[in-house]
Each structure stands twice: as C-alpha cells, then as structure tokens.
PDB file of N, H, CA, C and O in Angstrom:
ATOM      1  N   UNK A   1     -43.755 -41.583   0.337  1.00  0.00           N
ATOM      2  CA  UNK A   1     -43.511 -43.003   0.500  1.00  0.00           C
ATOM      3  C   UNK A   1     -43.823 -43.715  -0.811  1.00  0.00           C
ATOM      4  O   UNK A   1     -44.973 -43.742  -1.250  1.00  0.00           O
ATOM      5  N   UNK A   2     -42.315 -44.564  -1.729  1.00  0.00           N
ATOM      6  H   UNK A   2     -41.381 -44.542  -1.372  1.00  0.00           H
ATOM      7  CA  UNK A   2     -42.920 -45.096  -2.892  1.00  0.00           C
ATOM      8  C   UNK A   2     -43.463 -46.783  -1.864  1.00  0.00           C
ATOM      9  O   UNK A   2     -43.320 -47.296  -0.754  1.00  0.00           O
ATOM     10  N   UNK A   3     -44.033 -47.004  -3.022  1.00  0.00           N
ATOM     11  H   UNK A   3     -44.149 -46.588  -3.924  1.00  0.00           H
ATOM     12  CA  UNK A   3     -45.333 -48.554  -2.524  1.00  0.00           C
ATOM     13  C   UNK A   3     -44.114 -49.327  -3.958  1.00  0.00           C
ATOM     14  O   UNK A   3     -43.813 -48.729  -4.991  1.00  0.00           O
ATOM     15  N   UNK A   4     -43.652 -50.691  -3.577  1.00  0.00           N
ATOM     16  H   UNK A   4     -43.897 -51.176  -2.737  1.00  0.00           H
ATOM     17  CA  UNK A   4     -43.069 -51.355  -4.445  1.00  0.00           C
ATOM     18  C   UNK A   4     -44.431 -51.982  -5.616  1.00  0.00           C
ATOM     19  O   UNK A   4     -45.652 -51.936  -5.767  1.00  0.00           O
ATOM     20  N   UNK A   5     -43.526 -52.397  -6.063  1.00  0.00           N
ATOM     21  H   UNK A   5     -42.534 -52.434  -5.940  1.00  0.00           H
ATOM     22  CA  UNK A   5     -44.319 -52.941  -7.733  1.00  0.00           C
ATOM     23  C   UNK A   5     -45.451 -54.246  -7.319  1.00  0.00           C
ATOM     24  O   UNK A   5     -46.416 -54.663  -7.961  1.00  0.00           O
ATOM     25  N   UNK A   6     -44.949 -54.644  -6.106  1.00  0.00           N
ATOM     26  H   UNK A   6     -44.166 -54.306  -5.585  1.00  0.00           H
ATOM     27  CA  UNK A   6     -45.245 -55.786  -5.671  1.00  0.00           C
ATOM     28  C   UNK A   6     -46.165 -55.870  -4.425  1.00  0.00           C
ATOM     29  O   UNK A   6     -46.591 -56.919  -3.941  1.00  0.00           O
ATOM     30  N   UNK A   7     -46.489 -54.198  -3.826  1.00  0.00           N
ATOM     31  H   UNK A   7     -46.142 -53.346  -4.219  1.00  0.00           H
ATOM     32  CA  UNK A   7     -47.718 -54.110  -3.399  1.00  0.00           C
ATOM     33  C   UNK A   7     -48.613 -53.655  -4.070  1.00  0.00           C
ATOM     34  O   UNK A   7     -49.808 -53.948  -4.028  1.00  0.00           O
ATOM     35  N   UNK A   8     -48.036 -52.849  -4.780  1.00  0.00           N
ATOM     36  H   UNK A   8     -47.065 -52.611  -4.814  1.00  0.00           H
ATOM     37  CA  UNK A   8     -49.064 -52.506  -6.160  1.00  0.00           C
ATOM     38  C   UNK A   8     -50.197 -53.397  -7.138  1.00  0.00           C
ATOM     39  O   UNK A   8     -51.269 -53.233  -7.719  1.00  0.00           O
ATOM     40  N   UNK A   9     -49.356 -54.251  -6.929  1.00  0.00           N
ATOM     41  H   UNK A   9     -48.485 -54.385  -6.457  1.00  0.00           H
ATOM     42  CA  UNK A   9     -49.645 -55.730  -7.803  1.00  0.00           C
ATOM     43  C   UNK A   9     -51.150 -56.162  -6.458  1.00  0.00           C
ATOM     44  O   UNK A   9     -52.331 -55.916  -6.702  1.00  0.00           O
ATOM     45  N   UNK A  10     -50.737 -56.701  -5.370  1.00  0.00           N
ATOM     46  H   UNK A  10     -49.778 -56.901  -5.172  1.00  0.00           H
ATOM     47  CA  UNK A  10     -51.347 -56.922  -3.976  1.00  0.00           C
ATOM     48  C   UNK A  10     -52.848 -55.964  -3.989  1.00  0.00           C
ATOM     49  O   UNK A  10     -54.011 -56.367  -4.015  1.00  0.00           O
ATOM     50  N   UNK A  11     -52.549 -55.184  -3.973  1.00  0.00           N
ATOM     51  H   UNK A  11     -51.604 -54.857  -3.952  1.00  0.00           H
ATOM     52  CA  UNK A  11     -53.668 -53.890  -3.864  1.00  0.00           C
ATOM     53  C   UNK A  11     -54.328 -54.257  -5.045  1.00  0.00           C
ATOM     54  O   UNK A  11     -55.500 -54.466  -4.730  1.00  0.00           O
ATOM     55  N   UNK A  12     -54.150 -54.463  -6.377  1.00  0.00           N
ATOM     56  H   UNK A  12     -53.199 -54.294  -6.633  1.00  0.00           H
ATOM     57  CA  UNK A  12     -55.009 -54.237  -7.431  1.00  0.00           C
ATOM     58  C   UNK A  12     -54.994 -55.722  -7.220  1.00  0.00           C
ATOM     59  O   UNK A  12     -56.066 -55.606  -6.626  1.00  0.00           O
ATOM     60  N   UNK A  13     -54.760 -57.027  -7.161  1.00  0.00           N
ATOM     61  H   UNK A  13     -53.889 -57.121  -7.644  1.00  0.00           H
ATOM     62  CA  UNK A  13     -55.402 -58.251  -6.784  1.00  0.00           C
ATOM     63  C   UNK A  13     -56.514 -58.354  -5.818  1.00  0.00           C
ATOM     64  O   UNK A  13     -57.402 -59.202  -5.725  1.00  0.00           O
ATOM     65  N   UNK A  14     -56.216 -57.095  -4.986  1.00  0.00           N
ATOM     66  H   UNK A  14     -55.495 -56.406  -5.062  1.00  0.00           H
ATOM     67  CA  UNK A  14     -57.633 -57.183  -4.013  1.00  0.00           C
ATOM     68  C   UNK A  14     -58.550 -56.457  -4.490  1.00  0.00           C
ATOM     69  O   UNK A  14     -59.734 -56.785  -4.406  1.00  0.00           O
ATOM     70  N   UNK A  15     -58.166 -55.411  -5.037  1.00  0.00           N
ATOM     71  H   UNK A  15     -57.205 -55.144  -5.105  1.00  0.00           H
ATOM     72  CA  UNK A  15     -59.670 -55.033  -5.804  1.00  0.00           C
ATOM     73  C   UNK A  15     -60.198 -55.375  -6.842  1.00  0.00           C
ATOM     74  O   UNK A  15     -61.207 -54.847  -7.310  1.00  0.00           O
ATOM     75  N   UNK A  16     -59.618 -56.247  -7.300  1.00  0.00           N
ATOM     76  H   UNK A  16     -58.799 -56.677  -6.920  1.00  0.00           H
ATOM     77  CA  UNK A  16     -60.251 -57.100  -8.372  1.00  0.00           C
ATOM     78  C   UNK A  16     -61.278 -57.951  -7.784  1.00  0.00           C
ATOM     79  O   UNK A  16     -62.427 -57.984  -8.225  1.00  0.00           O
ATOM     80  N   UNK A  17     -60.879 -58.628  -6.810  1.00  0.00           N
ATOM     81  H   UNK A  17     -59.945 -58.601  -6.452  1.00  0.00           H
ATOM     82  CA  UNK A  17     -61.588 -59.776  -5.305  1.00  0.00           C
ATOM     83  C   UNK A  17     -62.661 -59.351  -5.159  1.00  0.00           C
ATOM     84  O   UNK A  17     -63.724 -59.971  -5.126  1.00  0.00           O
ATOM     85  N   UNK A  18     -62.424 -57.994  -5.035  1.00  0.00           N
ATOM     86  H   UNK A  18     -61.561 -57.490  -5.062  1.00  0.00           H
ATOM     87  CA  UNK A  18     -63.827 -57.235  -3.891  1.00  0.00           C
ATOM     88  C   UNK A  18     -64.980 -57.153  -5.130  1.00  0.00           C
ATOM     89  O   UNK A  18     -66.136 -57.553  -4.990  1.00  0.00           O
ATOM     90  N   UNK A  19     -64.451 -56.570  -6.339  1.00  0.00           N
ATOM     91  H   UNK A  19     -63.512 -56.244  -6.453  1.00  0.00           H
ATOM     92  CA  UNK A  19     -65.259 -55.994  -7.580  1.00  0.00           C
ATOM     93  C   UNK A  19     -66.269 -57.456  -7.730  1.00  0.00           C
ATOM     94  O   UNK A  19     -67.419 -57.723  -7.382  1.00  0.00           O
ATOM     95  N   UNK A  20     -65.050 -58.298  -8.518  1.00  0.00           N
ATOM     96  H   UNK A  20     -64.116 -58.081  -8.801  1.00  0.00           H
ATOM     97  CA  UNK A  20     -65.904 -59.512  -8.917  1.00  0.00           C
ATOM     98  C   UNK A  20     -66.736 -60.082  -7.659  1.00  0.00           C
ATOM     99  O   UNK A  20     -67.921 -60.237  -7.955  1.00  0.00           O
ATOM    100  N   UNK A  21     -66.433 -60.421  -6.378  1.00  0.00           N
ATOM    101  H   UNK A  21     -65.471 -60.295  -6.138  1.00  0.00           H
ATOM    102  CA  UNK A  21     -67.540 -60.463  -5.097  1.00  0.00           C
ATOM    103  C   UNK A  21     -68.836 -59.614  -5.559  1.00  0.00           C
ATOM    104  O   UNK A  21     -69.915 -60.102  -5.896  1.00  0.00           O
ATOM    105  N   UNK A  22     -68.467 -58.079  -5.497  1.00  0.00           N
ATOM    106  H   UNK A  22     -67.590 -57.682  -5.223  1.00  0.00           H
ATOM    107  CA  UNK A  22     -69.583 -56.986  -5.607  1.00  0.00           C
ATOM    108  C   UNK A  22     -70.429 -57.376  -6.705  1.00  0.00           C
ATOM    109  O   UNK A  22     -71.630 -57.231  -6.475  1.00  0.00           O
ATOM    110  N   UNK A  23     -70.146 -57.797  -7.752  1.00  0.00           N
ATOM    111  H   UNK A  23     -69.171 -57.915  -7.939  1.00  0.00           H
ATOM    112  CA  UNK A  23     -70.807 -57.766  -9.384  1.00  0.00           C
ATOM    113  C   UNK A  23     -71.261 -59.301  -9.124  1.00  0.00           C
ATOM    114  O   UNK A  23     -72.192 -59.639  -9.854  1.00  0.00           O
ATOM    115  N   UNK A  24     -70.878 -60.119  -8.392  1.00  0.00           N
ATOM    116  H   UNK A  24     -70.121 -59.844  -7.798  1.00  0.00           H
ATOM    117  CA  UNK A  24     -71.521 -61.677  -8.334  1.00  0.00           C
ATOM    118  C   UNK A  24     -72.849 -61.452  -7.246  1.00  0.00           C
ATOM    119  O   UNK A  24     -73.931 -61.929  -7.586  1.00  0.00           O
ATOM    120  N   UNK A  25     -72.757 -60.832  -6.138  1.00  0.00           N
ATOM    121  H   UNK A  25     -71.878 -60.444  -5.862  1.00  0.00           H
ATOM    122  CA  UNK A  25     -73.712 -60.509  -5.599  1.00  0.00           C
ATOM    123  C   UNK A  25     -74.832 -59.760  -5.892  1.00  0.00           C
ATOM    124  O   UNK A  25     -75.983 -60.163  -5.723  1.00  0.00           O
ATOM    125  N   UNK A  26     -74.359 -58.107  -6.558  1.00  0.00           N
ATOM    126  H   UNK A  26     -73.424 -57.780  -6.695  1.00  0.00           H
ATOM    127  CA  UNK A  26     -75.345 -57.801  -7.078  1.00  0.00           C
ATOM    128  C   UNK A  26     -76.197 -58.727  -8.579  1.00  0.00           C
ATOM    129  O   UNK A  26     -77.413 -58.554  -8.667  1.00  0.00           O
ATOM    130  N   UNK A  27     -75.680 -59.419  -9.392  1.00  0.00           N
ATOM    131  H   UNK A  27     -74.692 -59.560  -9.320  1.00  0.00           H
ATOM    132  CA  UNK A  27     -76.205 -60.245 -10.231  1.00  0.00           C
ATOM    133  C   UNK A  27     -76.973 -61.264  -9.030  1.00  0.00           C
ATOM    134  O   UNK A  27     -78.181 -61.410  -9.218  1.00  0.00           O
ATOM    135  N   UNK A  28     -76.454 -61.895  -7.959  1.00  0.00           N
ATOM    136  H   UNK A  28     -75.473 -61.776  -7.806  1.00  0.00           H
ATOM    137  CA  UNK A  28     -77.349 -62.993  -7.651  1.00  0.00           C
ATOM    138  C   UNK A  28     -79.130 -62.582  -6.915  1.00  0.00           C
ATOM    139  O   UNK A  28     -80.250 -63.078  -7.036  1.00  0.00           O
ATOM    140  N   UNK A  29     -78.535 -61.425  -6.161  1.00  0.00           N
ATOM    141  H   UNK A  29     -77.625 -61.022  -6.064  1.00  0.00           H
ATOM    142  CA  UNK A  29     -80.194 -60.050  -5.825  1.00  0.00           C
ATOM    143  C   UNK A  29     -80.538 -59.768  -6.785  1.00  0.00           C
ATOM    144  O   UNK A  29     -81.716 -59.542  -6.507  1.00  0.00           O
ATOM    145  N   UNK A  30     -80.428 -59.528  -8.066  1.00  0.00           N
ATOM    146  H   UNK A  30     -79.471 -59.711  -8.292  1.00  0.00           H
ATOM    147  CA  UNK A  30     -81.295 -59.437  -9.499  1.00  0.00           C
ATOM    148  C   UNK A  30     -82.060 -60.395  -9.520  1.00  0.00           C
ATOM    149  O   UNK A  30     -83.272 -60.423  -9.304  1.00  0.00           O
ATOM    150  N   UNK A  31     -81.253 -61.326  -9.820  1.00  0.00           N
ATOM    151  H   UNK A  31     -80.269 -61.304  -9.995  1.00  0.00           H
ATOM    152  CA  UNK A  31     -82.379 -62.540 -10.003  1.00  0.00           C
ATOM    153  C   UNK A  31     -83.343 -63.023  -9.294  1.00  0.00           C
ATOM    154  O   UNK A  31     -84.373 -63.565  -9.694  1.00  0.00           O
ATOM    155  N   UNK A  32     -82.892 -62.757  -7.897  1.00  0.00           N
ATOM    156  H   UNK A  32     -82.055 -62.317  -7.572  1.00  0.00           H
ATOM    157  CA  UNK A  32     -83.739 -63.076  -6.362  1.00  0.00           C
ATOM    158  C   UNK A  32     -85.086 -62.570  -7.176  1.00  0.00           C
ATOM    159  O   UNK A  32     -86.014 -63.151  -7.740  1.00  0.00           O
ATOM    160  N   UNK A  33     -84.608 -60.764  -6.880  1.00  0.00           N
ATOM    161  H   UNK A  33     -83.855 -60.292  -6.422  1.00  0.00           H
ATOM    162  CA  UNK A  33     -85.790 -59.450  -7.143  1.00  0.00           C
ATOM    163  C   UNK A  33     -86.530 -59.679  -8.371  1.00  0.00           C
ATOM    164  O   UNK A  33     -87.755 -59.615  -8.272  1.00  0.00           O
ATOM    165  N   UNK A  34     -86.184 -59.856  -9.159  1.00  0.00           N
ATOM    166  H   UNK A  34     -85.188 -59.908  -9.239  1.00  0.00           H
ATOM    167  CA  UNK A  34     -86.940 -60.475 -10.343  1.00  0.00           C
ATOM    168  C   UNK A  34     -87.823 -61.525 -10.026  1.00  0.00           C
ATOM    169  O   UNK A  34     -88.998 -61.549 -10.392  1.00  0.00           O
ATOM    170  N   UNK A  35     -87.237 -62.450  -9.306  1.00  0.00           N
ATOM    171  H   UNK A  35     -86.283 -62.430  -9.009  1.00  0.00           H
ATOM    172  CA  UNK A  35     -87.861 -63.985  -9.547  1.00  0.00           C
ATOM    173  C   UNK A  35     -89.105 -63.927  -8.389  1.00  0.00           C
ATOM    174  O   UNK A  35     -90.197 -64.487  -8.484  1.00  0.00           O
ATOM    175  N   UNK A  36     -88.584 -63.030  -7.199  1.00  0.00           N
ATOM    176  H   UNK A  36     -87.697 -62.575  -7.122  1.00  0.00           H
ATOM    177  CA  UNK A  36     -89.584 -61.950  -6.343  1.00  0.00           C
ATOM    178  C   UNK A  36     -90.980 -61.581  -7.444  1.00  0.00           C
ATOM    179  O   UNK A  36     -92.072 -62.149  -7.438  1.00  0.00           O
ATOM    180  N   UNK A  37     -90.591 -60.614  -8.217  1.00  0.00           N
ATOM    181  H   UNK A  37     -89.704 -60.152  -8.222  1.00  0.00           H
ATOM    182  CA  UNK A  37     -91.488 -59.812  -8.498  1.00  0.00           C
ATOM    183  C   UNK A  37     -92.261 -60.596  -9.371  1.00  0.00           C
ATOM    184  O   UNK A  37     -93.223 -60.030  -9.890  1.00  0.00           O
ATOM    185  N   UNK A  38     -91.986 -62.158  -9.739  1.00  0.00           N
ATOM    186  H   UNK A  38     -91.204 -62.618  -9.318  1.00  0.00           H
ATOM    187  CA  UNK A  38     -92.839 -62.624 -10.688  1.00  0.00           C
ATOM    188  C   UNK A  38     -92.344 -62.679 -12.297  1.00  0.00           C
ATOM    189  O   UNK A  38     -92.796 -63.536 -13.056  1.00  0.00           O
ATOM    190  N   UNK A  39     -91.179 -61.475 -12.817  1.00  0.00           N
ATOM    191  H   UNK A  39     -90.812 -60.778 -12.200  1.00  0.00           H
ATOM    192  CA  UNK A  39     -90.808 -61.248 -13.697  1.00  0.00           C
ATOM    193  C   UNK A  39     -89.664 -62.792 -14.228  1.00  0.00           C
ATOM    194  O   UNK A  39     -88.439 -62.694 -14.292  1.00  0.00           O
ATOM    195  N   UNK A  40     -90.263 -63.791 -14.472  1.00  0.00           N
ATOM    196  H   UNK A  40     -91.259 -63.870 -14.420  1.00  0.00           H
ATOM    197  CA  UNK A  40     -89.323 -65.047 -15.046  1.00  0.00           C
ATOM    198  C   UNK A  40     -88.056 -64.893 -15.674  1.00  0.00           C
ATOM    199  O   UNK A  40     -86.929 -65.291 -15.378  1.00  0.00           O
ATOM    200  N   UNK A  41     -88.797 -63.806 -17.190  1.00  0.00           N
ATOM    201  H   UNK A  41     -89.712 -63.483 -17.430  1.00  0.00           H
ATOM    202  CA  UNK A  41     -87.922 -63.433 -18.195  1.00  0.00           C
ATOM    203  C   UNK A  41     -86.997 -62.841 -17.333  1.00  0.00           C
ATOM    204  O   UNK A  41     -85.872 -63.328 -17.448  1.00  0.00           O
ATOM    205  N   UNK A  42     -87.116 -61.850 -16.413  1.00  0.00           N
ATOM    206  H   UNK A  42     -88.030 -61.455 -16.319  1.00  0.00           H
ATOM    207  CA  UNK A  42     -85.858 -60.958 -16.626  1.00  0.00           C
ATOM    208  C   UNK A  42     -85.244 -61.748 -15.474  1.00  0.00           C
ATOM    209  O   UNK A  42     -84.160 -61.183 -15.329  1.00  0.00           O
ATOM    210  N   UNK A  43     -85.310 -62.743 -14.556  1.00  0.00           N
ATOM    211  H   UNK A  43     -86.190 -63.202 -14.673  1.00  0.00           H
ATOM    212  CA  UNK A  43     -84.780 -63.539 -13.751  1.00  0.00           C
ATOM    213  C   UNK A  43     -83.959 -64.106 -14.087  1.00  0.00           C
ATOM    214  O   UNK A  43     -82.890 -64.114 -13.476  1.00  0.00           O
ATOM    215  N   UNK A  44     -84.278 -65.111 -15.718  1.00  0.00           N
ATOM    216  H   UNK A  44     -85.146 -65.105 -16.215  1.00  0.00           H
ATOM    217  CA  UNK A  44     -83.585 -65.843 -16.182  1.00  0.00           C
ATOM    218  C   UNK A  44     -82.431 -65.078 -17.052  1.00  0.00           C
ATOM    219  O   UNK A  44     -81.397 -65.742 -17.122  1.00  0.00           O
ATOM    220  N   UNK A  45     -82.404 -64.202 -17.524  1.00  0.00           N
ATOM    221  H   UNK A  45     -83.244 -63.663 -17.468  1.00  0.00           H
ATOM    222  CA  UNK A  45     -81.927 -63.191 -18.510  1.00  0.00           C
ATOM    223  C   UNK A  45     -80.780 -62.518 -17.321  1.00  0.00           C
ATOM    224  O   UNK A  45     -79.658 -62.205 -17.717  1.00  0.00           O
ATOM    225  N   UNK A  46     -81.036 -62.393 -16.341  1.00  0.00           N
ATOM    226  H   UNK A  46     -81.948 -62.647 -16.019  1.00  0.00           H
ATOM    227  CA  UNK A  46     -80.063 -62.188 -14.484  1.00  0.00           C
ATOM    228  C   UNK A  46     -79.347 -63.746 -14.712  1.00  0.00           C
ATOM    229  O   UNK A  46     -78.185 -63.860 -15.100  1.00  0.00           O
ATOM    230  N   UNK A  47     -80.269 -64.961 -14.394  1.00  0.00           N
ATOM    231  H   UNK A  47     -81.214 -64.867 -14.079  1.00  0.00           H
ATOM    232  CA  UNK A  47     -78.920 -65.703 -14.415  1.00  0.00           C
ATOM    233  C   UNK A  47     -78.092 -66.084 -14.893  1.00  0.00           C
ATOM    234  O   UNK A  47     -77.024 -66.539 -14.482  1.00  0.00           O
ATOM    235  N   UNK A  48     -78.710 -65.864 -16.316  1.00  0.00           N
ATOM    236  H   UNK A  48     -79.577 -65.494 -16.651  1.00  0.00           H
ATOM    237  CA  UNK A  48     -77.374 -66.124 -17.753  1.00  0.00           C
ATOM    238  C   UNK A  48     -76.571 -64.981 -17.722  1.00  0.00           C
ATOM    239  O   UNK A  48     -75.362 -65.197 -17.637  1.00  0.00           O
ATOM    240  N   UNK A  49     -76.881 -64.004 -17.763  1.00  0.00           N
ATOM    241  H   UNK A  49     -77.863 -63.828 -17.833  1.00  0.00           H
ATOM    242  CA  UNK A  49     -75.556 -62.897 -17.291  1.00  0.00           C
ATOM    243  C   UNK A  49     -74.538 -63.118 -15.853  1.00  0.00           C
ATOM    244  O   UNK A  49     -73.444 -62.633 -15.562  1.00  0.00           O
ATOM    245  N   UNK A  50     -75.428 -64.057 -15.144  1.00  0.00           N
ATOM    246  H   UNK A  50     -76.316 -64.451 -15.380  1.00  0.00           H
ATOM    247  CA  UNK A  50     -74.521 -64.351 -13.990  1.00  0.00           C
ATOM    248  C   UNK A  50     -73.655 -65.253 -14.019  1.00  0.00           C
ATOM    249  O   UNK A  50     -72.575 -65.152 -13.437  1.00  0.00           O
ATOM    250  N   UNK A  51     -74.127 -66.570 -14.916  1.00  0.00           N
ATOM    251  H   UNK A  51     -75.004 -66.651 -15.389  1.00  0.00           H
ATOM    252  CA  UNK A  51     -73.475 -67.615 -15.409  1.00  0.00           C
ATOM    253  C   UNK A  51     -72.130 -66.779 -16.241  1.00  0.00           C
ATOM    254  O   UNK A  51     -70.974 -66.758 -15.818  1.00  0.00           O
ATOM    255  N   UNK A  52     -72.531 -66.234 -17.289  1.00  0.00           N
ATOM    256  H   UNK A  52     -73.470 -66.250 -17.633  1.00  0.00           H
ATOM    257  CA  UNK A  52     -71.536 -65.982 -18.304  1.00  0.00           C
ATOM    258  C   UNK A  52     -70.427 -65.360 -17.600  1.00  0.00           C
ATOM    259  O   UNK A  52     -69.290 -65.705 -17.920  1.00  0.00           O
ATOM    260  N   UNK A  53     -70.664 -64.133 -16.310  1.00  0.00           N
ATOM    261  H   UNK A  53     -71.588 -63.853 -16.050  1.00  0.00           H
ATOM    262  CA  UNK A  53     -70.246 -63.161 -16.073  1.00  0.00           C
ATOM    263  C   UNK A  53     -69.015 -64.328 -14.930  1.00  0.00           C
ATOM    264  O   UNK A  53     -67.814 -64.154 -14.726  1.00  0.00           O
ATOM    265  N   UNK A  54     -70.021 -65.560 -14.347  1.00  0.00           N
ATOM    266  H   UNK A  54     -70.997 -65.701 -14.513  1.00  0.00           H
ATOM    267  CA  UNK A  54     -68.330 -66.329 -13.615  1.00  0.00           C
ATOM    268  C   UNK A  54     -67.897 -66.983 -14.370  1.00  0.00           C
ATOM    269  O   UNK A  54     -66.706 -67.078 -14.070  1.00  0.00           O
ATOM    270  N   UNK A  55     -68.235 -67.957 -15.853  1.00  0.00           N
ATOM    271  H   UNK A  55     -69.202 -67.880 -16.096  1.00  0.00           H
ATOM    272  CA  UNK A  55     -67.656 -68.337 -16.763  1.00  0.00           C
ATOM    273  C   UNK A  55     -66.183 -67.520 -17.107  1.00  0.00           C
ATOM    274  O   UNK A  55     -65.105 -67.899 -16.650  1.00  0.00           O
ATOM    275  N   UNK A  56     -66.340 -66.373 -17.963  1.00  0.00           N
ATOM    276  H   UNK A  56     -67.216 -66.065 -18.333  1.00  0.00           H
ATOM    277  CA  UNK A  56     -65.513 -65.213 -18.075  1.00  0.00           C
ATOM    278  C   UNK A  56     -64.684 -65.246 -16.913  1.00  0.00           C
ATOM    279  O   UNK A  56     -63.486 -65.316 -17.183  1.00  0.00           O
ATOM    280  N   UNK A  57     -64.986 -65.216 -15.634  1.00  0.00           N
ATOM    281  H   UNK A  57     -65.959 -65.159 -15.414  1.00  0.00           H
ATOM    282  CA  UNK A  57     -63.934 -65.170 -14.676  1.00  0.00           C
ATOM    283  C   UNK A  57     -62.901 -66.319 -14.128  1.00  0.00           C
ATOM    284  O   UNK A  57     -61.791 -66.234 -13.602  1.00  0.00           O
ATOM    285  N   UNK A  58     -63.770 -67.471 -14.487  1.00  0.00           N
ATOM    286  H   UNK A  58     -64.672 -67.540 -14.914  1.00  0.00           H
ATOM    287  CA  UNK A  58     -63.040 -68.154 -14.363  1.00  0.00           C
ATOM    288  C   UNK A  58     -61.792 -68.391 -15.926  1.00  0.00           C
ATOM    289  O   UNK A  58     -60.622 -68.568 -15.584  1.00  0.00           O
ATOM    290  N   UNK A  59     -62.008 -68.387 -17.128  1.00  0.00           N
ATOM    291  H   UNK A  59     -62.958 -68.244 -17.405  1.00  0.00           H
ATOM    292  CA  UNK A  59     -61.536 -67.657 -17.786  1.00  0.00           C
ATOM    293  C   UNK A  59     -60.434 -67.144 -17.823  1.00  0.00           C
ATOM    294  O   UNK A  59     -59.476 -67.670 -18.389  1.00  0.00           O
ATOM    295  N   UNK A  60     -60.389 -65.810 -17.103  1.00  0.00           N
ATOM    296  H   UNK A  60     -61.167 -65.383 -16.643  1.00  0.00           H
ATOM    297  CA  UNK A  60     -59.495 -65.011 -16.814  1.00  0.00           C
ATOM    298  C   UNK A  60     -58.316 -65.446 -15.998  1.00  0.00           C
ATOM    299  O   UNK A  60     -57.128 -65.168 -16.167  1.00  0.00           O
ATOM    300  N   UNK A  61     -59.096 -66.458 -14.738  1.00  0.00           N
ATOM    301  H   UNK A  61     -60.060 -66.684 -14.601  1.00  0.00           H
ATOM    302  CA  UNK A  61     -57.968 -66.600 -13.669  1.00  0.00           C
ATOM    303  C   UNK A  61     -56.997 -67.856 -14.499  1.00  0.00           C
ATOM    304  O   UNK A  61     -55.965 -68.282 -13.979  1.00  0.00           O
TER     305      UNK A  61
END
C-alpha cells in the first residue's frame, strides 16, 4: 500500500506535535525538579532553555 505525499506530509506534522509537546514538558519537570531540589541555578538555566527552546518554535512555525 503506497501512503500519498500528502499523508506523509500529515504523519510527519504529527510527529513533530507530539516531539515538541514531549521536549516542552520534559523541560517544564526540569525546572519543577530542580526548583524541588533547591538547585536555583540549574532551575533557571531549565527555564531559559525552555524559553529559547519555544522561542525557536515559534520561529519555525
């Protein structure tokens, strides 16, 4: 069974969705766990990578 160009397209739009979801969540539990453990620095150092990382995405779109 060929898959047209245009579910192809569909399929890799959704896993792009799911990825950037996955990588925004795990960045926002970093910072939680950090900010948990007392560790400031590496909390804040989590949310500027989180910032930059939806900056960049928005960006992209």
């Amino acid at each position: 069974m060929d898959i047209s160009n245009e579910e192809k397209d569909r399929i890799a739009r959704a896993d792009l969705e799911k990825l950037e979801y996955d990588i925004r969540a795990e960045a926002e539990t970093a910072v939680e766990d950090f900010d948990a453990m007392g560790d400031e620095g590496a909390a804040a150092a989590a949310a500027e990578t989180a910032g930059e990382f939806d900056e960049a995405m928005r960006g992209a779109k």
